[in-house]
Phi, psi and omega in degrees: 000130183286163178307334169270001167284337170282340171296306188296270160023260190333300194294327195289304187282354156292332210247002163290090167330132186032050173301131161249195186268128180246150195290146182296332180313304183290354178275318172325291147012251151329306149340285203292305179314332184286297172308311183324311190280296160357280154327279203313317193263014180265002200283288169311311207254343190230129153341305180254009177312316170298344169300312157346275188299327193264354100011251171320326199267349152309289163332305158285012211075348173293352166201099267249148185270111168305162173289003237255000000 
C-alpha cells in the first residue's frame, strides 16, 4: 500500500470517536477506487485531464511511472 494511502488511513481512524481497526487491503482498496474515478472524471472533464489523472494514479501508487 503506498504510503499516503497509508497516512490517510491511519488519520482517518484517528480522528474517528471509538475507531476500530480497518484492514489495510480495505483501506488500499477503497483508496484506489477513489483515485480511479478521479482519473476516470479528469479524464472526461479537462483538456489535460489525462495527464491530470495518470498523474494522480502515480502519486498514489496505483499505477508505476512508464519508460516514455
Amino acid at each position: 500500500m503506498n504510503i499516503l494511502v497509508k497516512e490517510f488511513a491511519d488519520k482517518a481512524i484517528e480522528d474517528m470517536p471509538g475507531a476500530w481497526n480497518i484492514p489495510d487491503e480495505f483501506c488500499a482498496k477503497f483508496a484506489q477506487l477513489i483515485v480511479k474515478e478521479c482519473n476516470r472524471y479528469a479524464c472526461s472533464v479537462w483538456e489535460h485531464g489525462p495527464l491530470l489523472g495518470r498523474d494522480l494514479l502515480i502519486h498514489f501508487g496505483i499505477e508505476e511511472m512508464g519508460d516514455e
